[in-house]
DOVODREN-584613 format. One record per residue: residue in one letter; x, y, z of N, C-alpha, C, CB in turn. Coordinates in steps of 0.001 Angstrom, whole numbers, plus 524288, in hexadecimal, padded with zeros to 5 digits. Each point is the difference from the previous one (the first is absolute). Glycine has a CB too. Layout:
<nodes>
+------+-------+-------+-------+-------+-------+-------+-------+-------+-------+-------+-------+-------+
: rest :  n_px :  n_py :  n_pz : ca_px : ca_py : ca_pz :  c_px :  c_py :  c_pz : cb_px : cb_py : cb_pz :
+------+-------+-------+-------+-------+-------+-------+-------+-------+-------+-------+-------+-------+
:    A :     X :     Y :     Z :     X :     Y :     Z :     X :     Y :     Z :     X :     Y :     Z :
...
+------+-------+-------+-------+-------+-------+-------+-------+-------+-------+-------+-------+-------+
</nodes>
This chain:
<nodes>
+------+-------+-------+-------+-------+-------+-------+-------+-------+-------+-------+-------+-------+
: rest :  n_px :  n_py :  n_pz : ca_px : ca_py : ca_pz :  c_px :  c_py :  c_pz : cb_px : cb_py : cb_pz :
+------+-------+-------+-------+-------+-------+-------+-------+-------+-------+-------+-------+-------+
:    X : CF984 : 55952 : 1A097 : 8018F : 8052A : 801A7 : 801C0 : 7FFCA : 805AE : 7F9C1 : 80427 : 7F996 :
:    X : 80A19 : 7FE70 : 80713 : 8016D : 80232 : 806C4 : 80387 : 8056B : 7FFB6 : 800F1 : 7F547 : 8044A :
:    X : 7FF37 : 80C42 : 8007E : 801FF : 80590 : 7FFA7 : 8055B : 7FF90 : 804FC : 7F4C6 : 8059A : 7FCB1 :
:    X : 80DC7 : 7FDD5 : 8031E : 80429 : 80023 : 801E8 : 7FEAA : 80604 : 80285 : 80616 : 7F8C1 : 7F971 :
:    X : 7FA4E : 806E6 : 80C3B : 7FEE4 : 806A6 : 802CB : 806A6 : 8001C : 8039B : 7F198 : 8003D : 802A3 :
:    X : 8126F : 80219 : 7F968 : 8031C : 7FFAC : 80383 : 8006D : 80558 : 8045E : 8041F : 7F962 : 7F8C4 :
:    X : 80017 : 80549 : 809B8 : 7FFFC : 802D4 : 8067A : 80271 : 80310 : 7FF8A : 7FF62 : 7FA88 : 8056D :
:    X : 805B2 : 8044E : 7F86F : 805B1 : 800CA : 7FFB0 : 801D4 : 8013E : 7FA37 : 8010B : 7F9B5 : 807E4 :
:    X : 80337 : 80803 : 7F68E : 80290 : 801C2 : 7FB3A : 8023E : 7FB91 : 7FE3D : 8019F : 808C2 : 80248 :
:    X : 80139 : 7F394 : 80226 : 80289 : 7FB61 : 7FD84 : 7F91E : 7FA61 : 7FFB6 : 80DED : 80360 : 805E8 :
:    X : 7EF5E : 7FEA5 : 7FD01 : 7FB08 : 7FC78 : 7FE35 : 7FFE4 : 80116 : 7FA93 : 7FA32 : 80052 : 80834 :
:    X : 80545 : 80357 : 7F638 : 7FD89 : 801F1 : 7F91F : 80584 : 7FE43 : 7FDD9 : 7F882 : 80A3A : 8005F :
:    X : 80C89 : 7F605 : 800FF : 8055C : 7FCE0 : 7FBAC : 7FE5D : 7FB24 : 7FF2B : 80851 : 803FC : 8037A :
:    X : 7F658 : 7FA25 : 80046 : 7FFDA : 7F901 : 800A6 : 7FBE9 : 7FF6B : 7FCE1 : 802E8 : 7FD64 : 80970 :
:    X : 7F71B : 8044E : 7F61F : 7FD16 : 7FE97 : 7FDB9 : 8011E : 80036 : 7FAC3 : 7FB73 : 80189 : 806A2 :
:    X : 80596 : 80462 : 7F866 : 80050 : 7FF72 : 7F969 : 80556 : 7FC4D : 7FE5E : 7FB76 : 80A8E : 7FE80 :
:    X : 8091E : 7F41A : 805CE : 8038B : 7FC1E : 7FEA4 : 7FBEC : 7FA89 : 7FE49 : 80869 : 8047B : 8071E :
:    X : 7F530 : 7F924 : 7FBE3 : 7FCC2 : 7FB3C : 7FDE4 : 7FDB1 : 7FF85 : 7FE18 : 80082 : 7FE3C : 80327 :
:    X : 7FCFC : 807F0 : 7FBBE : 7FAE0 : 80064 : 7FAD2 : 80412 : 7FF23 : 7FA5F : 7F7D1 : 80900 : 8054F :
:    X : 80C68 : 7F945 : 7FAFA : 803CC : 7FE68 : 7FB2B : 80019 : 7FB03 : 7FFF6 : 80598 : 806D4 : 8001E :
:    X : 7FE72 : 7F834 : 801A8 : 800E0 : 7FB32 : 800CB : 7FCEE : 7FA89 : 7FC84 : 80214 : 80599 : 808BB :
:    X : 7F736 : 7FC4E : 7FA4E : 7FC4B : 7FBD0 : 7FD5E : 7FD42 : 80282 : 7FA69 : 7FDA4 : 7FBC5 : 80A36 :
:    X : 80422 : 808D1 : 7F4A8 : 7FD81 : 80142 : 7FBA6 : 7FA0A : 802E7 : 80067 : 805CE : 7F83A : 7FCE0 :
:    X : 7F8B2 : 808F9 : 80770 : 7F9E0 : 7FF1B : 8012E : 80083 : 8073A : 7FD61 : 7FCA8 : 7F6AA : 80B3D :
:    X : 7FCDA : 80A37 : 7F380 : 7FDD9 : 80588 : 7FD34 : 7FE08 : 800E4 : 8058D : 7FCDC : 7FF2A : 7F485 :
:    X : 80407 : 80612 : 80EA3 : 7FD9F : 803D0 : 80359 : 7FEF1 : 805E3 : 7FE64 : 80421 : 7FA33 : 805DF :
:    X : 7F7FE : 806E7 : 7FD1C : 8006A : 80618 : 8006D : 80089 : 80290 : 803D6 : 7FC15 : 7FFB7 : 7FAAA :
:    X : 80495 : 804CA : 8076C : 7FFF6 : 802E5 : 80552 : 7FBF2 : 8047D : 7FFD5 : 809DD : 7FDF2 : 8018E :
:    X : 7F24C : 8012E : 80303 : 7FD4C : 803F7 : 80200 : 80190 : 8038D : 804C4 : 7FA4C : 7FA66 : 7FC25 :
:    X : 80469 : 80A17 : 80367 : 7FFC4 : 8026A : 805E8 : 7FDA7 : 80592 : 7FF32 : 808AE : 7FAE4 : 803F0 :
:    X : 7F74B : 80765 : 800B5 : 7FC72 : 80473 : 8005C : 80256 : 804B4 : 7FCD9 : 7FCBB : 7FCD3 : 8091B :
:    X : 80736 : 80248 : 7F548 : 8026E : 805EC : 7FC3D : 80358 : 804EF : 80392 : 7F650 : 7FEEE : 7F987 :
:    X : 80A28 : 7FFBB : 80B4E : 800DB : 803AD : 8047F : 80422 : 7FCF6 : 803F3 : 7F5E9 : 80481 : 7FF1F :
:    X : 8098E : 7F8CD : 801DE : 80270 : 7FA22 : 80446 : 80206 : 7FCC1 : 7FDB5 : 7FA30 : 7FF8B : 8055F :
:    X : 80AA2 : 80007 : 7FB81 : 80353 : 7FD36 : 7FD28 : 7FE63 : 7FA55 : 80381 : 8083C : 80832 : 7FC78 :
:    X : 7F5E7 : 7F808 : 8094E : 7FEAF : 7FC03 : 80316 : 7FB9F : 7FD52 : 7FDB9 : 80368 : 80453 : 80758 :
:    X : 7F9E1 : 7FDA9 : 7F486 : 7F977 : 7FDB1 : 7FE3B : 8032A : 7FBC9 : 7FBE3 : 7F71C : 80A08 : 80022 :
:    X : 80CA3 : 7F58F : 7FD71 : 8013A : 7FE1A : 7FCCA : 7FEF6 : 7F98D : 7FF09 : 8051D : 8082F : 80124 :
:    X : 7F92F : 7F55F : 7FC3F : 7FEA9 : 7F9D5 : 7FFD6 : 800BD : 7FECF : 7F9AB : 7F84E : 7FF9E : 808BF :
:    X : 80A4E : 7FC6A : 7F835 : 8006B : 7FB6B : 7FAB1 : 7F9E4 : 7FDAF : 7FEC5 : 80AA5 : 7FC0B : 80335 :
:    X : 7F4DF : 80307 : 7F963 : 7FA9C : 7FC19 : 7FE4F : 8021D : 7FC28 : 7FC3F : 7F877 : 80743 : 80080 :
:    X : 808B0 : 7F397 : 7FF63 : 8022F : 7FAED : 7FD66 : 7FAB7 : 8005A : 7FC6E : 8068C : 7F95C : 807E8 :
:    X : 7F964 : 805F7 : 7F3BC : 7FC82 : 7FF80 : 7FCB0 : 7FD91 : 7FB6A : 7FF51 : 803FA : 805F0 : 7FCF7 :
:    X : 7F66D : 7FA16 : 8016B : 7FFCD : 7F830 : 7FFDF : 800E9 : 7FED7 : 7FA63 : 7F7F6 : 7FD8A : 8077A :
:    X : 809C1 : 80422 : 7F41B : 7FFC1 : 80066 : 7FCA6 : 80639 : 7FDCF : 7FDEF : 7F77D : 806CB : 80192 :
:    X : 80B40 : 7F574 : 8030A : 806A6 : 80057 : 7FDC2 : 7FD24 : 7FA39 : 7FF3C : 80A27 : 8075F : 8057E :
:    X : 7FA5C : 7F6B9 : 7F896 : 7FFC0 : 7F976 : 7FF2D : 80070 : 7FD56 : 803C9 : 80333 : 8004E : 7F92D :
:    X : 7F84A : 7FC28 : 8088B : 7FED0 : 7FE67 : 8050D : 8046A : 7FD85 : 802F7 : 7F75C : 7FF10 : 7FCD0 :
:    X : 80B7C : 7FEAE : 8017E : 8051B : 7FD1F : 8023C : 8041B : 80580 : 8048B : 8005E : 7F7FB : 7F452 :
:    X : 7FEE4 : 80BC2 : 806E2 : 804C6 : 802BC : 80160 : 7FC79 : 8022C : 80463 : 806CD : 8020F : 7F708 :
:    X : 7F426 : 80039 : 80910 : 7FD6C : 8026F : 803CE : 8003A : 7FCFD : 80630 : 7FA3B : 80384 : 7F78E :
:    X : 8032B : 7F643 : 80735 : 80198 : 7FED4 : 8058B : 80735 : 7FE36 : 8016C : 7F494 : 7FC79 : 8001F :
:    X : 80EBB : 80243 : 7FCA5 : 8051B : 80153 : 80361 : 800D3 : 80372 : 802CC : 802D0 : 7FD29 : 7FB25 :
:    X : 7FBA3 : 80895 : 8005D : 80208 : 8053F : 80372 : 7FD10 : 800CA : 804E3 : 80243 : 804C0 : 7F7E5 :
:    X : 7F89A : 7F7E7 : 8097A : 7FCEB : 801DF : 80409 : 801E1 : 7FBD5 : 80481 : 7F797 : 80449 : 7F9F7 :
:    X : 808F8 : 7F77A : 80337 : 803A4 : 7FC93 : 804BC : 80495 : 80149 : 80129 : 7FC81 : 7F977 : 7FDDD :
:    X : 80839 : 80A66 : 800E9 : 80569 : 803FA : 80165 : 7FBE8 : 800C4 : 80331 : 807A5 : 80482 : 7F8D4 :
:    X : 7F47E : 8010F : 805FC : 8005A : 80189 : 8050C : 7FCFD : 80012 : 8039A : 80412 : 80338 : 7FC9F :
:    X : 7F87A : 7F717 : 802D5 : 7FFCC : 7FE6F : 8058B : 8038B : 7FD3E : 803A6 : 7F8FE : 80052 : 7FC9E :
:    X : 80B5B : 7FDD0 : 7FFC5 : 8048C : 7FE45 : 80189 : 803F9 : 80514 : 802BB : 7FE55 : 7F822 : 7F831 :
:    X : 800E7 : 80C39 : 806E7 : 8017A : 80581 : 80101 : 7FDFF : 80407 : 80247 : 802AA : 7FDB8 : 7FA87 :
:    X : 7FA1B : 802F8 : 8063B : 7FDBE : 80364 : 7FFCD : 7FB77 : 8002B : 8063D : 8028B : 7FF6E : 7F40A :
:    X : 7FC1C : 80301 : 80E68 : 7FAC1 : 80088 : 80413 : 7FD63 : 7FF96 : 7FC63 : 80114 : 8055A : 80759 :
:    X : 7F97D : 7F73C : 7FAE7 : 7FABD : 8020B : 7FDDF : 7FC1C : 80267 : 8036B : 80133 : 7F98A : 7FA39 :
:    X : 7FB5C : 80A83 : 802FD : 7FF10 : 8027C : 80401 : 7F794 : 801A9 : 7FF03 : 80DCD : 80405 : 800E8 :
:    X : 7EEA8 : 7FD42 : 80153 : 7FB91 : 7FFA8 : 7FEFB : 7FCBE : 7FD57 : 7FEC8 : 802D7 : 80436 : 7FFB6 :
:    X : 7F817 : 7FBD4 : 7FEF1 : 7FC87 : 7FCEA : 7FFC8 : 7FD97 : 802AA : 7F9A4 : 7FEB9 : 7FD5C : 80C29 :
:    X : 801BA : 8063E : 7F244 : 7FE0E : 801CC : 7FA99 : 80470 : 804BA : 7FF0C : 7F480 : 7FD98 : 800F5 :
:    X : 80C6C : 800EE : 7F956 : 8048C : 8020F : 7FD1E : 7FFCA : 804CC : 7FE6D : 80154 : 7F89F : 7FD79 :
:    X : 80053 : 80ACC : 8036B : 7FF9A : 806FF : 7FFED : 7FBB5 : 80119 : 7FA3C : 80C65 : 80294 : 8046E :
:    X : 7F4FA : 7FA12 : 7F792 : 7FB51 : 7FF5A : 7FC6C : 7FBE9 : 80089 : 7FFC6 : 80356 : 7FCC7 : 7FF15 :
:    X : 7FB14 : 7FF35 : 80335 : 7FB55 : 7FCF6 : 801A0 : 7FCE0 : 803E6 : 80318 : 80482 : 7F6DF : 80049 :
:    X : 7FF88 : 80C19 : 80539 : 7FE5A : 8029A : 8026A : 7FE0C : 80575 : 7FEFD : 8046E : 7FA05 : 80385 :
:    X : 7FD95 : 80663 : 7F61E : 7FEA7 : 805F6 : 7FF01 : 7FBC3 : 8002E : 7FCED : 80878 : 80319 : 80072 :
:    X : 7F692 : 7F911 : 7FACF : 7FE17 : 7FDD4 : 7FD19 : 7F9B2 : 7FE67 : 8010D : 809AA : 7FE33 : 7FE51 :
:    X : 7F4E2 : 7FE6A : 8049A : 7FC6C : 7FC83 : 8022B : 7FEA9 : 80153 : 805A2 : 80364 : 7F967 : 7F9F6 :
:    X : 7FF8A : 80945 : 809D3 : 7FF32 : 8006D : 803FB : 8000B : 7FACD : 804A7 : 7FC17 : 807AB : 7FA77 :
:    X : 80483 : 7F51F : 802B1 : 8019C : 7F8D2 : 80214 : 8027D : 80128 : 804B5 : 8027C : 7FA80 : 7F6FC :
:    X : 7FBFF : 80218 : 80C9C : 802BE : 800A8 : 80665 : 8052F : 7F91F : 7FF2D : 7F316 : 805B1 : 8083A :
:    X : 80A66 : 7F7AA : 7F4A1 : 803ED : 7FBB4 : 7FEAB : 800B2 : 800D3 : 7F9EE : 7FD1B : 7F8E0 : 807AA :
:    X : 80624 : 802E8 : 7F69E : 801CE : 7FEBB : 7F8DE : 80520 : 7FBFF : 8002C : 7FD6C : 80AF2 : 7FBCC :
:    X : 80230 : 7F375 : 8020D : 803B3 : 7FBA8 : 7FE60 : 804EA : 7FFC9 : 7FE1C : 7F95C : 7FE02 : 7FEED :
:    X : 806F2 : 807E5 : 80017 : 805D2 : 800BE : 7FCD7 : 803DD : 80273 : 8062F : 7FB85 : 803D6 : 7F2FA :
:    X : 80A8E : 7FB12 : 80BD6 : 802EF : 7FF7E : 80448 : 803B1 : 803D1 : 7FE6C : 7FE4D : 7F6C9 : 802E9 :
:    X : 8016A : 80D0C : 80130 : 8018D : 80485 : 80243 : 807CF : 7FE02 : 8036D : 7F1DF : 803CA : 801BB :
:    X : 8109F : 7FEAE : 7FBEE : 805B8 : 7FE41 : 801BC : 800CE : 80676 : 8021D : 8043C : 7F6A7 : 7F803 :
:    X : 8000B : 80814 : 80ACF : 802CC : 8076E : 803A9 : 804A4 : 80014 : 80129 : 7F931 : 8020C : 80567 :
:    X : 80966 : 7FA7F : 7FDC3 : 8062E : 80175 : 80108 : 80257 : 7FA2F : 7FD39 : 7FF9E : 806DE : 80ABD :
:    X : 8041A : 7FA33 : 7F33A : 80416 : 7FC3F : 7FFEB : 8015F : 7FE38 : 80554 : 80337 : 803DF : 7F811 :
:    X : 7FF70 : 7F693 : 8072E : 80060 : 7FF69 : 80572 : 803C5 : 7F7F6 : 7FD1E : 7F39E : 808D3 : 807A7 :
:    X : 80CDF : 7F7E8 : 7F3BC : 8057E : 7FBF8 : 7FDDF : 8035A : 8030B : 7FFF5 : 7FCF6 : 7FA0D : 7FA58 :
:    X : 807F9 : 80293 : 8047A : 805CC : 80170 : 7FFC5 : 7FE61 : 8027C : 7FC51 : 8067F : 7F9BF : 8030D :
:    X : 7FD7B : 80C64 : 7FE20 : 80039 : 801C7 : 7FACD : 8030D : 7FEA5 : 7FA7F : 7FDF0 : 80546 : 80662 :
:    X : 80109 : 7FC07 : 7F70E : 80403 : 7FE8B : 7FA2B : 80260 : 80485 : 7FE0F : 7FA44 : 7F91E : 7FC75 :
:    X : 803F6 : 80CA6 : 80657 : 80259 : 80421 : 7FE71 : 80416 : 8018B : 802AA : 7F90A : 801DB : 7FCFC :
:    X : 809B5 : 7FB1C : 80999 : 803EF : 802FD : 8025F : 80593 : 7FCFA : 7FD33 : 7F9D4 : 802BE : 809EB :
+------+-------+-------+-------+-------+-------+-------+-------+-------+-------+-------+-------+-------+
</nodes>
């Protein structure tokens, strides 16, 4: 699992561009009010291959950012966690 907290409007193109791309199953959470609360959740549940490519894009792409994953943090109350938190694009784009 990892989550994608983008910043930006073209952060959230790019992501769901590479979440295609690799095929990977996500869902999106957010507060129902804030379009800014909005976050991807990569499922752990895709076929392991395709899961870590798409997570190596975007660390190849992507900021990483925190120490515990908005999840984790809501969930468990965890001050750390292991799963990796991405936010701005910051590769060439593929959409201009």
């Amino acid at each position: 699992m990892f989550v994608i907290k983008p910043t930006k409007a073209i952060d959230l193109q790019q992501a769901i561009f590479i979440l295609s791309f690799y095929q990977v199953k996500y869902h999106s959470i957010s507060d129902g009010e804030d379009p800014g609360t909005a976050i991807l959740v990569v499922d752990k549940e895709n076929k392991e291959g395709d899961l870590y490519l798409a997570e190596m894009a975007f660390q190849m792409n992507f900021r990483q950012v925190g120490n515990v994953c908005p999840v984790c943090k809501e969930e468990t109350g965890e001050r750390v966690c292991g799963h990796l938190t991405f936010s701005s694009f910051v590769g060439e784009s593929f959409l201009d």
